[in-house]
N, C-alpha and C positions, 0 to 999 in steps of 0.2 A: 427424457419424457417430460420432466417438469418444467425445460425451460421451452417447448412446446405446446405447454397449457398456460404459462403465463403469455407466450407471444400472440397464441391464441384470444384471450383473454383480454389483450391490447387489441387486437386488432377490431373487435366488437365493441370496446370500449370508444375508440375513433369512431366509427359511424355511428352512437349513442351519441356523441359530442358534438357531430354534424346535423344529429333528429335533432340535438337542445339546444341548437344556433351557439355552441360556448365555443366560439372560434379560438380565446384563448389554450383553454384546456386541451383544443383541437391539435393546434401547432405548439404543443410543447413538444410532441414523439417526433416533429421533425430537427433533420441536422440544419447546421448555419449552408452548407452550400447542396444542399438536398438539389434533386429534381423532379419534377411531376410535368408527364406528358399527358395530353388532352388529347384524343381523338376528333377526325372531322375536319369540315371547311368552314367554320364558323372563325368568327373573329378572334376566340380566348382558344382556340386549338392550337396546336403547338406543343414544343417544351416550355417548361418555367424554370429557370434556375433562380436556387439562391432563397432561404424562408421567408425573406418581405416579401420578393415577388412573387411567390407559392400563397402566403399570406393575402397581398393585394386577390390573386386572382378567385381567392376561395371567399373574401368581403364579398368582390363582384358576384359570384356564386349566390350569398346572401341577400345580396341587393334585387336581384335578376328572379329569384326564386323564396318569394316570403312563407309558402309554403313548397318545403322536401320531407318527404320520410327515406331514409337509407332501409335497408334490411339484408343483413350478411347472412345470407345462405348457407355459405362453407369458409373454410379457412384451412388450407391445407400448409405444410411446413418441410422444408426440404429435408432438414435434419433435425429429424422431431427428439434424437439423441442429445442433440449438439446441446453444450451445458452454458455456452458460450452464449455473448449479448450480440454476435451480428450472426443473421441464415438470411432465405430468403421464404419468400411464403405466395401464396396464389387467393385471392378472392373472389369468391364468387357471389354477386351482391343481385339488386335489385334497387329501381327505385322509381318515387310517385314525386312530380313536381305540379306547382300550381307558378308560373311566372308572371311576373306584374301587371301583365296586359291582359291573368285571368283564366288562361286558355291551362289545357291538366295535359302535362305529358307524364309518360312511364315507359321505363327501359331496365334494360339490364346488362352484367356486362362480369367482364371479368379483369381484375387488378393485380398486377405483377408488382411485388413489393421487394426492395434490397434494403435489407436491415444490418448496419457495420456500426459496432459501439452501443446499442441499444434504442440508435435512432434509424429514421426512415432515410436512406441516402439516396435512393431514386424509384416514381412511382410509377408507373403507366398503366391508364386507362384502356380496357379494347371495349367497344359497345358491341352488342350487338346487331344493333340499331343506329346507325349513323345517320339517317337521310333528316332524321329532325332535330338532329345539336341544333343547327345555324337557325332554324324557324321559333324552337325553345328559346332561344338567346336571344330574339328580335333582330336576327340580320335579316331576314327573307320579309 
């Protein structure tokens, strides 16, 4: 149970990191060859391997979006027993953006996270909402 309230405890710590723009702080919970998949037909959709390019594309995130608030909903844990530094966990977020052209987008969604060693080894996004990544992002 305890190491279920600490991953907990991580995992609201990250999106606090993402409210307070502290991208370093942000990318310490991930591994050197992590992955994070992006939902959508937008240009930054896809996978990202590897923490620079997780890194690079969460700056872009930055740059694209000078106003985001995150807010974690939930945080569930597969083996909320396990005493162990890697599980996996599900989150279920929320979020308000403002991107540089001005215009406010808000969505929501749900985050599938692999945690092995006490980093983040692969992340994926599901929105609920997909039809405006690419208009959010300035491709449309």
């Amino acid at each position: 149970m305890i190491g279920s309230i600490i991953m907990t405890t991580k995992a609201r710590s990250g999106f606090k990191n993402l409210n307070d723009r502290d991208l370093d702080r942000f990318m310490k919970s991930w591994a050197e060859d992590a992955v994070f998949v992006y939902p959508g037909h937008a240009s930054v959709s896809g996978e990202h391997a590897g923490k620079r390019a997780i890194r690079s594309w969460w700056a872009h995130f930055l740059e694209q979006f000078p106003q985001a608030h995150f807010t974690c909903h939930n945080v569930c844990i597969s083996r909320c027993f396990a005493m162990g530094s890697s599980n996996d966990m599900t989150l279920a977020w929320s979020v308000r953006t403002t991107n540089r052209n001005g215009k406010e987008f808000a969505n929501k969604g749900v985050s599938t996270v692999k945690i092995v060693g006490g980093k983040i080894k692969r992340f994926e996004d599901y929105f609920f909402s997909t039809d405006t990544i690419a208009e959010a992002w300035g491709d449309e």
